[in-house]
Every structure is written in structure tokens, then in C-alpha cells.
N, C-alpha and C positions, 0 to 999 in steps of 0.2 A: 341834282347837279353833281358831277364827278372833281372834285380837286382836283388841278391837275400843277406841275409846277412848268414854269413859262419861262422865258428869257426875260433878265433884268433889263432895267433902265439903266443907263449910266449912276443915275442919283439913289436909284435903288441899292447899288450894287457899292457905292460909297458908304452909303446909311450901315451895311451889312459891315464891311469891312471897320468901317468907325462903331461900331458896336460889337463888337469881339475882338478878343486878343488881336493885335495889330502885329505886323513884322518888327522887327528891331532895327536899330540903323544899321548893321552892318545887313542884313535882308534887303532891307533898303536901299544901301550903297550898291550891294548886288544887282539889283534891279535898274537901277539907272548906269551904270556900265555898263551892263547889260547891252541894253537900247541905245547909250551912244556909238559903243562899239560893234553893232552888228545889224542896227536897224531893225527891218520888215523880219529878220532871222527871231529878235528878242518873243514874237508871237506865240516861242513855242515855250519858254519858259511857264511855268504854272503861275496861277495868278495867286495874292493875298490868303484870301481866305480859304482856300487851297490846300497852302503852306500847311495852317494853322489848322485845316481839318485831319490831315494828313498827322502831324506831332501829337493830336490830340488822339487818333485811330490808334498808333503805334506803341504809347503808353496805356490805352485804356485796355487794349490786347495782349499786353504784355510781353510785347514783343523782344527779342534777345538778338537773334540775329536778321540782316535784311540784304535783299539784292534788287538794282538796279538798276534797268535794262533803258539805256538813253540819258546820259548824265546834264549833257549840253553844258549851262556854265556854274549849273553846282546848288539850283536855288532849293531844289525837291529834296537832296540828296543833306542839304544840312536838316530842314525841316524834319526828314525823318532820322537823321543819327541822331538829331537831339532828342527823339520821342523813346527810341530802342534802349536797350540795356548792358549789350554788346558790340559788336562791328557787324559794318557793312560794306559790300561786293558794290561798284558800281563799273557799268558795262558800257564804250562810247567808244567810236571810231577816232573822232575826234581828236590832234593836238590839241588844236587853239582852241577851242571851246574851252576845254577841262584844266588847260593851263590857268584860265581862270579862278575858274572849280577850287583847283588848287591852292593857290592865294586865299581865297575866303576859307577854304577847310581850315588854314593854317591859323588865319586869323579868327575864327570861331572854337578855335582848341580842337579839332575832331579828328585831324591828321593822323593821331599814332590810332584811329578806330575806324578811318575810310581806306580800302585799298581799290585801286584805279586798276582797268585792265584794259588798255586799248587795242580795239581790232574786231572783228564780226562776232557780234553777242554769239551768236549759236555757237561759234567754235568755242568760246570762251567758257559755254553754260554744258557743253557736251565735254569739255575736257576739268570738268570739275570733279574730284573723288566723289566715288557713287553712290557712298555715304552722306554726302555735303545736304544737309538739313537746314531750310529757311523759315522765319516766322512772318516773312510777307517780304511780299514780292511787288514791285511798281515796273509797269513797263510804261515805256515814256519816249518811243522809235520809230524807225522807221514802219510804216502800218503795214506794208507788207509784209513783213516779218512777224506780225500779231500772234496770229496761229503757230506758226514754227514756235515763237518766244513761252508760250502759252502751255504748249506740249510739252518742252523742258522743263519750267516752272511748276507744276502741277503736281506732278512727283515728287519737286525738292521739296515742296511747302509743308510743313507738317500738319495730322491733322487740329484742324482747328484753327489756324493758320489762316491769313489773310492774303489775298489777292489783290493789285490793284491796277487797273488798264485807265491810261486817259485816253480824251480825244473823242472818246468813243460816240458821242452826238455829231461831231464834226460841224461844227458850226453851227447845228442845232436842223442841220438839213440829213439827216441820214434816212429821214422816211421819206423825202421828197423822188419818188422814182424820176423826174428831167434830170437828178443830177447824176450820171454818170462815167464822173470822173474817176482815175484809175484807184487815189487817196478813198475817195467815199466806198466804193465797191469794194476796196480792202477792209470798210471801218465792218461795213453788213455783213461780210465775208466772217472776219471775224466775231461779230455781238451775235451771227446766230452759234458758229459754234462753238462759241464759251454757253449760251444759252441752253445748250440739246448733252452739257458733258454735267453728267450724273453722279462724279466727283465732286460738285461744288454747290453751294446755292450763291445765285446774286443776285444784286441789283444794280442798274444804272441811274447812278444820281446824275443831277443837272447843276452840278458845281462844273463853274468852270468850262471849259467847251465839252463838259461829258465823265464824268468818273464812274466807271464800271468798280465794282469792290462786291466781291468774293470769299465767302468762308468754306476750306478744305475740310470735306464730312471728312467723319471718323472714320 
């Protein structure tokens, strides 16, 4: 028999979070503003344990600098200033999203180490000096944009350097060929060719709706 990992349970997926480093109340205030203020929108934010994988990747990698492609209202983007050593780039269309963002940066102390840039990641990641050197990368966007995001990133990242795409299960249906929606077609579009680029090894774990993570060969 092959191990294979499966979608939780609800009770599963408490048990996990109740048994690992939990969020803090201000992650937690995060989270429920969240969801009052945006609803069905809150979906997209990363879940718990998540967070707390992500804090834990970015210190065990050593990571110094980081950039972040889909900020929405701020939850991934403290998870990982708090794990770096450095500052970090976060990339979002978005006002009112990140005006959030903002607030909690301010209230978690990470303000003078997050700089905000709104408007179309790619103009934003192609008008970056061509020098600009990352120690991982989280994209967290619009899925069309995968690949384009993907291509700019890949070169910033230094070797050895961490990659990291959510989403990338899509609900946990991205092998299901009847789903043909234009979201899932971008998620395939993109996991094969992150899969087929000979720059990176990865894997996609099954945290979360899908986390793709990435290490930049030498």
C-alpha cells in the first residue's frame, strides 16, 4: 500500500492546529476581521497551520530577504516577516485589502521591515533593480498570473533559496479532468510548468488548499 496524504476532516484538521504552535491573538483578531469584513472573499487568506509552516520554513532556511506576490489583508505576510531576518516586498492590487495589512503590520511591529507596493505584480517585479536578490518567494494571486509571477521570481531567488505557490491543489480537485474551469486550468497550466523548470526541485504539499515549495539549484 502507497501512503498517500488526503483531505482532512474538520476534527482532524483542529486536532493538527491544536497541536502545533497556534496563531497569536493578534493572527487571530486578523482572521476574524477578516471574515466579518469581506465574507466568501476571507477564503483566500491562508489557513492556521499554514501560517505557522510558513514562519517555521523561513527561519529554518535562513531566510533574510522575502517577496510577496498577493498580500490581500496581511495574514501570510506577517507569518513570514516574523520567520526572515530582514525585509520584505509585498505585491497587491488592492487598497482595502492591505489597508488592513497595514494596521496589523503596524500592530505586530513589522512596519519599518514590510514595504507595500500596489498595482500589477509583474510591472512591479520587472521594474525591480536587476540586481534585487530574494531568499523566497510566496505567490498568493491571481492564478493566471502563475507562470508570468513564476518567471520573474526564479531569477530573483538566490541559489538555494525557497519558492513558494499556494492554491496549487485547488480544492483538492486539480487531477479531476470534468473540472474545467478557467481558475483550475491555470492551477495545471501552471504545476506542470513549475514541474518541467530544471532550475528548481519541488514538491507539492497538501497543507492548506495546496502548497507547492521549491528549492533554487545552485
Amino acid at each position: 500500500m502507497t501512503r498517500r496524504s488526503g483531505r482532512l476532516t474538520p476534527e482532524l484538521h483542529d486536532y493538527i492546529v491544536a497541536h502545533g504552535t497556534g496563531p497569536d491573538d493578534l493572527l487571530r483578531e486578523l482572521a476574524a476581521e477578516t471574515a466579518e469584513r469581506f465574507g466568501d472573499s476571507a477564503g483566500m487568506q491562508i489557513g492556521p497551520e499554514q501560517g505557522t509552516f510558513m514562519t517555521l520554513l523561513a527561519r529554518v532556511a535562513g531566510a533574510r530577504d522575502a517577496v510577496e506576490v498577493g498580500t490581500f489583508t496581511g495574514y501570510s505576510s506577517i507569518c513570514l516577516a516574523r520567520g526572515i531576518r530582514g525585509r520584505m516586498l509585498c505585491c497587491d492590487v488592492s487598497e482595502e485589502w492591505t489597508s488592513v495589512a497595514r494596521r496589523y503590520w503596524e500592530r505586530a511591529g513589522l512596519s519599518d521591515r514590510i514595504e507595500l507596493r500596489l498595482g500589477p505584480a509583474l510591472e512591479t517585479l520587472r521594474g525591480l533593480p536587476g540586481d534585487t536578490r530574494f531568499d523566497l518567494a510566496f505567490i498568493d494571486a491571481d492564478k493566471g498570473g502563475y507562470v508570468g509571477y513564476w518567471e520573474e521570481l526564479v531569477p530573483r531567488v538566490r541559489p538555494g533559496g525557497v519558492l513558494l505557490a499556494d492554491n496549487t491543489l485547488w480544492s483538492y480537485e486539480v487531477a479531476d479532468e470534468s473540472r474545467q474551469d478557467e481558475a483550475v486550468r491555470a492551477i495545471r497550466a501552471f504545476n506542470g510548468h513549475a514541474a518541467r523548470d530544471a532550475r528548481v526541485e519541488l514538491v507539492i504539499l497538501p497543507i492548506g488548499d495546496g502548497l507547492t515549495m521549491a528549492r533554487r539549484l545552485e
